[in-house]
N, C-alpha and C positions, 0 to 999 in steps of 0.2 A: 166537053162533058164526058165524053168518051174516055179519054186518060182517069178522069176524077172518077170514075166509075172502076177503071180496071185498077186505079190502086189502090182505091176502098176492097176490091174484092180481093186482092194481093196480100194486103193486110189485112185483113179477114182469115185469108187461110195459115198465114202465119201464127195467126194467134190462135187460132183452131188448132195449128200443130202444136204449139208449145203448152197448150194444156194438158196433163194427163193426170193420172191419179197418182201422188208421191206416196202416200201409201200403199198402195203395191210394191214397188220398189223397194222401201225402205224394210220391207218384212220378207220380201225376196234375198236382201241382202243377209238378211240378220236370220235366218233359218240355217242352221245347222245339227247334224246329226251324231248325237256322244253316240262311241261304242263301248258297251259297258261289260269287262273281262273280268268273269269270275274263276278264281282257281277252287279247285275241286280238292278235297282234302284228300293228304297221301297215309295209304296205307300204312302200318309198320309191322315189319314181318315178323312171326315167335322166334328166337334165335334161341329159347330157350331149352337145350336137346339135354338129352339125357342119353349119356351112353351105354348101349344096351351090348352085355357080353356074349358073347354068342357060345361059346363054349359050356356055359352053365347051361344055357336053355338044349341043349342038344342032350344031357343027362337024363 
């Protein structure tokens, strides 16, 4: 009676262990984290000069 008992409770904890929640896992798995890169608009510089004579200005 003794054995019938220890493998009832052998199998018992077997089956205790192989339950868990597959739902935790499966969202464990499937989480991941976008990273999300924005580029910043570029400047654009006046290149529009105007050349100043310096000879007049010193009159």
């Amino acid at each position: 009676m003794k054995k019938v008992f220890g493998l009832l409770f052998v199998a018992g904890l077997f089956a205790f262990a192989s339950c868990n929640n597959a739902e935790e896992t499966a969202t464990e798995v499937e989480t991941t984290e976008e990273t999300v890169v924005e580029e910043a608009p570029v400047m654009e510089e006046d290149t529009t000069t105007v050349p100043v004579d310096t000879t007049e200005a010193a009159l």
